[in-house]
C-alpha positions in Angstrom: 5.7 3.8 -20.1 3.6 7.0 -21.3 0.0 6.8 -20.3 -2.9 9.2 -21.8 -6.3 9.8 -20.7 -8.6 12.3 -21.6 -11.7 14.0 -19.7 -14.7 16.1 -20.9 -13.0 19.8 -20.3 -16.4 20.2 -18.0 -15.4 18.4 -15.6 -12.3 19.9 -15.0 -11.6 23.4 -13.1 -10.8 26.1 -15.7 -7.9 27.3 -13.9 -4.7 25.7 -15.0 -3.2 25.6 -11.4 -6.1 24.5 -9.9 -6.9 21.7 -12.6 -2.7 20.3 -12.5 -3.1 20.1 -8.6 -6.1 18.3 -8.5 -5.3 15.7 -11.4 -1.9 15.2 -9.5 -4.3 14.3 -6.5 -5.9 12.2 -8.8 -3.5 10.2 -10.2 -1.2 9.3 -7.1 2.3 8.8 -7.7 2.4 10.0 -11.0 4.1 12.6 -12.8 1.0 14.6 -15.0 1.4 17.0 -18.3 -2.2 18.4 -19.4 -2.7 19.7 -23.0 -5.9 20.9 -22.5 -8.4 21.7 -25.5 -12.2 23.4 -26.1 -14.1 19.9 -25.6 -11.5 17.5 -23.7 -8.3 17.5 -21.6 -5.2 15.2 -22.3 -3.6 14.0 -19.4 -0.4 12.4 -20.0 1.1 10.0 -17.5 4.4 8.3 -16.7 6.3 7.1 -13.4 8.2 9.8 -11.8 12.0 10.3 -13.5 13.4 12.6 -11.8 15.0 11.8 -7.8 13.4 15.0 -6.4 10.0 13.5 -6.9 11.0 10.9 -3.4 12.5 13.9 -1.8 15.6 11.4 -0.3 18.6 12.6 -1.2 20.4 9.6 -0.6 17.5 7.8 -3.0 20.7 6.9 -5.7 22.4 4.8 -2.7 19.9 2.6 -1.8 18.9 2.4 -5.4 22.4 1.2 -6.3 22.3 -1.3 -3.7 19.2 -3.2 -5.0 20.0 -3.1 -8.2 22.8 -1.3 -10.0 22.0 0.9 -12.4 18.5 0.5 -12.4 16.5 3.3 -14.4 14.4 5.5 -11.6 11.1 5.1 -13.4 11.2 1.9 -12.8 11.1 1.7 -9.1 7.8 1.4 -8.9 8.0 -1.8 -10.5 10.7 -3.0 -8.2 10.2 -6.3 -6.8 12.0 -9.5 -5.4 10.7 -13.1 -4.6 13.1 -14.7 -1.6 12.5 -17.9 -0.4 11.0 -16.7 3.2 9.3 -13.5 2.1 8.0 -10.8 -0.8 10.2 -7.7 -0.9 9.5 -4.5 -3.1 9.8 -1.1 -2.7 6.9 0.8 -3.5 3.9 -0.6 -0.9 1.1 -1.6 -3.3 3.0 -5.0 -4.5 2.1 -6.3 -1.0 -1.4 -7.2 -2.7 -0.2 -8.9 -5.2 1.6 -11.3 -3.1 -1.6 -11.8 -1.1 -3.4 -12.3 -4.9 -1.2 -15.5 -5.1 -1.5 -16.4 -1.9 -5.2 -16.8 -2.2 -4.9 -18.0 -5.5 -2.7 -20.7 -4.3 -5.7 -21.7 -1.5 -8.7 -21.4 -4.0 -7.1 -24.0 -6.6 -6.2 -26.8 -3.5 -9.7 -25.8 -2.7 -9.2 -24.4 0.7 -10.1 -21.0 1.1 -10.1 -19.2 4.5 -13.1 -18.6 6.3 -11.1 -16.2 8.2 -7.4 -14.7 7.8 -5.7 -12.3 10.0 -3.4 -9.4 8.7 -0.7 -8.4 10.9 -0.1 -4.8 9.2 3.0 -3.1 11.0 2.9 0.1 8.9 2.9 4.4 9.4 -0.4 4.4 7.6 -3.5 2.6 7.4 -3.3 1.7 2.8 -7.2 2.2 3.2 -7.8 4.7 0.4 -10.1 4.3 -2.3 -8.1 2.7 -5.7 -8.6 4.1 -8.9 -10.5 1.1 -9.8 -14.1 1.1 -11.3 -16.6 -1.6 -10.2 -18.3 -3.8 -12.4 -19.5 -7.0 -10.2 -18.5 -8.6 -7.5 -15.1 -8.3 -6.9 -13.9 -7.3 -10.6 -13.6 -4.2 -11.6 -11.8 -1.5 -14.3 -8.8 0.0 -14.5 -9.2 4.0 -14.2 -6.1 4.1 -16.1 -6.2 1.3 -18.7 -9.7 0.0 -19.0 -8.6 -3.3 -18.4 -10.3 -5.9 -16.1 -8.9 -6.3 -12.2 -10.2 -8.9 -9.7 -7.7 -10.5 -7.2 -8.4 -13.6 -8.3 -5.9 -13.1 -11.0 -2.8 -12.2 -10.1 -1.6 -10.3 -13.3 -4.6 -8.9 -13.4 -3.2 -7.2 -10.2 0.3 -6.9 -11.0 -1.2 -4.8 -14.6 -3.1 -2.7 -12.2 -0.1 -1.7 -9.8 1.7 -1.2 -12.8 -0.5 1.1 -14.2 -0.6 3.3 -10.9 -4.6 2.3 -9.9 -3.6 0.4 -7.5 -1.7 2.8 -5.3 0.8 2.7 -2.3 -2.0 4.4 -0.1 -4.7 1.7 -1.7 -4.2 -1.7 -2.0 -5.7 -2.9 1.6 -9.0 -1.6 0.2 -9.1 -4.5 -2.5 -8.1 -6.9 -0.3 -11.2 -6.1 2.5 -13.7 -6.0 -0.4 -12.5 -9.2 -1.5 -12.3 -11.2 1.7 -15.6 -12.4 3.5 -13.8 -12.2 7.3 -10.6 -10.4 7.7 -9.1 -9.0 11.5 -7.3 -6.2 10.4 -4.5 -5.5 12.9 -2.5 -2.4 12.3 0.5 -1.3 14.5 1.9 1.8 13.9 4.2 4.3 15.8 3.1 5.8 19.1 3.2 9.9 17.6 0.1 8.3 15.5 -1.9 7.5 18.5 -3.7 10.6 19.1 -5.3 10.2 15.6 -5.6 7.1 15.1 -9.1 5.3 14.4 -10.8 3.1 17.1 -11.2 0.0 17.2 -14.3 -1.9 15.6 -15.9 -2.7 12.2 -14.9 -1.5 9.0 -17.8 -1.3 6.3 -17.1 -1.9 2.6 -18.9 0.6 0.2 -18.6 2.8 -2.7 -17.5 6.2 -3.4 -18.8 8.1 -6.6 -15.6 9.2 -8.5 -14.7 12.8 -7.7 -14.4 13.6 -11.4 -16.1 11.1 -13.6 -19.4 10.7 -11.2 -21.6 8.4 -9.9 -21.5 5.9 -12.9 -18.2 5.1 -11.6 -18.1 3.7 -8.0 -14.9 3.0 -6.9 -14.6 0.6 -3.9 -13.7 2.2 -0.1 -14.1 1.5 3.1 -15.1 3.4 6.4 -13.8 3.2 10.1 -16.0 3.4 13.5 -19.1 2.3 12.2 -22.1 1.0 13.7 -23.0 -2.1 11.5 -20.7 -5.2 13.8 -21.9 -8.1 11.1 -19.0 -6.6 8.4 -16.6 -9.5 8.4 -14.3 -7.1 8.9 -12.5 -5.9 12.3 -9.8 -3.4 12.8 -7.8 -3.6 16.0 -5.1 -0.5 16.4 -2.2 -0.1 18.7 0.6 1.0 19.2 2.0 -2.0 21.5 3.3 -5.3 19.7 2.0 -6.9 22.5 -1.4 -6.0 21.8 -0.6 -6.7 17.9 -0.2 -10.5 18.8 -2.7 -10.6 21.8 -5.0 -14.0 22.0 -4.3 -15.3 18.4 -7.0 -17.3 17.2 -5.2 -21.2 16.2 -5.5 -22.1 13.1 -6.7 -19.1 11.1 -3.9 -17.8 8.2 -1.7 -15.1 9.3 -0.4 -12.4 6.7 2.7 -10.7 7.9 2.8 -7.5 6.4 5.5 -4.9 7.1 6.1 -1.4 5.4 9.4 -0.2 6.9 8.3 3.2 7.1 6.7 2.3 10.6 10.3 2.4 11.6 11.6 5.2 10.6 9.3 7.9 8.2 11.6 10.7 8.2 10.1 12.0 5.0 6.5 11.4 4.7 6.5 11.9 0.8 6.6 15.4 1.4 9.2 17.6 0.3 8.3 19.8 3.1 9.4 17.4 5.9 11.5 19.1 8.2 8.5 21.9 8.8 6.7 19.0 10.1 5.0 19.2 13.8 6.0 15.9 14.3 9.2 14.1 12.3 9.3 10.1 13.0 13.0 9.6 12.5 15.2 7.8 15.1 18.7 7.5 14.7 19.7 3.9 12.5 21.1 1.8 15.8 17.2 2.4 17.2 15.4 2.0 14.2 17.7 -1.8 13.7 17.3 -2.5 17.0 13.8 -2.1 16.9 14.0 -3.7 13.6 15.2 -7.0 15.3 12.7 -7.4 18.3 9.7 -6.4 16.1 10.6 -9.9 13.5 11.8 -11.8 16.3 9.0 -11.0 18.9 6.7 -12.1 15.5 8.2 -15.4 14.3 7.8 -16.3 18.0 4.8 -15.6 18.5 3.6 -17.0 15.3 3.0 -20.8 14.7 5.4 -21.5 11.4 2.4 -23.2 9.7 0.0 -20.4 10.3 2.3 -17.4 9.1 1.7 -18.2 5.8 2.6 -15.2 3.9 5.2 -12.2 4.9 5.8 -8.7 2.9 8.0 -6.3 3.2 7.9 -2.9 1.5 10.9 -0.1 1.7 8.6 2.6 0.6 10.9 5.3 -1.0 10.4 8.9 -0.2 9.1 7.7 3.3 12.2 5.1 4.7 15.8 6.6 4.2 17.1 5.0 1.9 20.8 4.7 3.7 19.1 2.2 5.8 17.4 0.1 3.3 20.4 -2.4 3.0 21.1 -2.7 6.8 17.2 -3.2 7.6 17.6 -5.6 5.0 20.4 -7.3 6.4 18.5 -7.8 9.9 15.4 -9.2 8.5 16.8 -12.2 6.6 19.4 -13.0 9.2 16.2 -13.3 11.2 14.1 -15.5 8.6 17.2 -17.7 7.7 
């Protein structure tokens, strides 16, 4: 579906290059057309449809294995309930299931004072959405202009949809959201070296870069000096560590992008010029496939794993190993 917003032509560059680049910043994961006038810019908007957009070229086979013939601008809407666990492919669904999850609590009437995300992912997801905030925990749609607050589920789901809620964002809704949250992130050991410390993360808000300070869009910041957040980040690069001195009782969210596997391609087209290329060979990236969710539901009480993701992430994960990834996980869960 065709999206169009328009801006003031002042607070865009002048130069045509410079003003596609930047609105293609802006707008992440979106394919952008300007028409751009005397007083005001068009920006039109859809989901990419063309495969060189996720740089795999095997894309069409792991498309074809979850679901034949599907269309490629809808893979950002791809998504699949099973009994055991959430699976989509594009990252940023992973909050909606959390949006149920919480909805689920708050209508038993037994909301978390504390819940502990088990993040196994390349990235940290900690970027600032394209959402605009209006109170407490609700907020606009920088696409749409319709209302988002996790305590709606389709409110989230619209906003995903839309593209405001991005692949790179959706953990920064979730930490604004939730009063106490330990934020554990493992990642791959080539991310060490740049990796933030350990410690509270703050919640604020961030002026948008082209509409201005009337528009604060939630973010969060790393390494900071204020401990009385709520909100605690633990990195590593060591499962161990991931899973280290569990607190009893506090709700564990199992959230896994499979990129942390294996991220051959980064999103970038550019990949094998990379420094550093995370892409072991498919018996490693299985192998450690099975003693990641096996060391996990071990080490995990049944009853306090309450919620599990998984995300394929296109353009990042190989696609050629989508199915047999797949194919190790629920073996494991069933």
């Amino acid at each position: 579906m065709k999206r169009t917003v328009s801006f003031p032509a002042h607070q865009l560059p002048e130069a045509e290059a410079e003003q596609l680049g930047l609105l293609v910043q802006y707008f992440s994961g979106k394919q952008v057309s300007v028409t751009a006038g005397l007083e005001a810019v068009a920006v039109e908007l859809e989901w990419p449809t063309t495969e060189d957009f996720y740089v795999d070229p095997r894309l069409r086979e792991g498309l074809a294995w979850w679901q034949a013939g599907m269309p490629l601008e809808q893979l950002p809407q791809a998504l699949k309930q099973h009994p055991r666990y959430q699976l989509s492919l594009n990252d940023s669904w992973t909050l909606y299931a959390w949006s149920q999850w919480l909805t689920q609590r708050q209508r038993a009437g037994n909301l978390p004072e504390e819940i502990i995300v088990l993040h196994i992912d390349d990235h940290r997801d900690c970027m600032a959405p394209l959402l605009f905030q209006q109170a407490a925990h609700s907020y606009r749609d920088g696409i749409t202009g319709e209302l988002v607050t996790l305590d709606e589920p389709a409110t989230i789901a619209a906003a995903i949809n839309s593209g405001a809620i991005a692949v790179g964002s959706f953990l920064t809704v979730f930490l604004h959201h939730c009063a106490r949250v330990q934020l554990r992130h493992l990642f791959p050991p080539h991310r060490t070296a740049a990796a933030h410390l350990a410690g509270a993360i703050q919640r604020v808000t961030e002026p948008d870069e082209l509409r201005g300070a009337d528009y604060q869009r939630p973010a969060v910041r790393f390494e900071v000096t204020d401990t009385d957040t709520g909100l605690s980040y633990h990195p590593t690069d060591q499962l161990a560590d991931l899973l280290a001195d569990l607190p009893p009782g506090v709700p564990v969210l199992l959230h896994v992008d499979m990129d942390y596997f294996n991220n051959r391609f980064d999103g970038d087209s550019d990949w094998p010029q990379h420094e550093t290329i995370h892409n072991p060979p498919a018996e490693q990236v299985l192998k450690q496939v099975r003693e990641v969710f096996a060391t996990v539901l071990a080490s995990v009480a049944p009853a306090q794993l309450e919620d599990i993701t998984v995300a394929l992430s296109p353009g990042f994960f190989p696609a050629e190993l989508w199915q047999p990834s797949i194919g190790e996980i629920e073996a494991l869960l069933s």
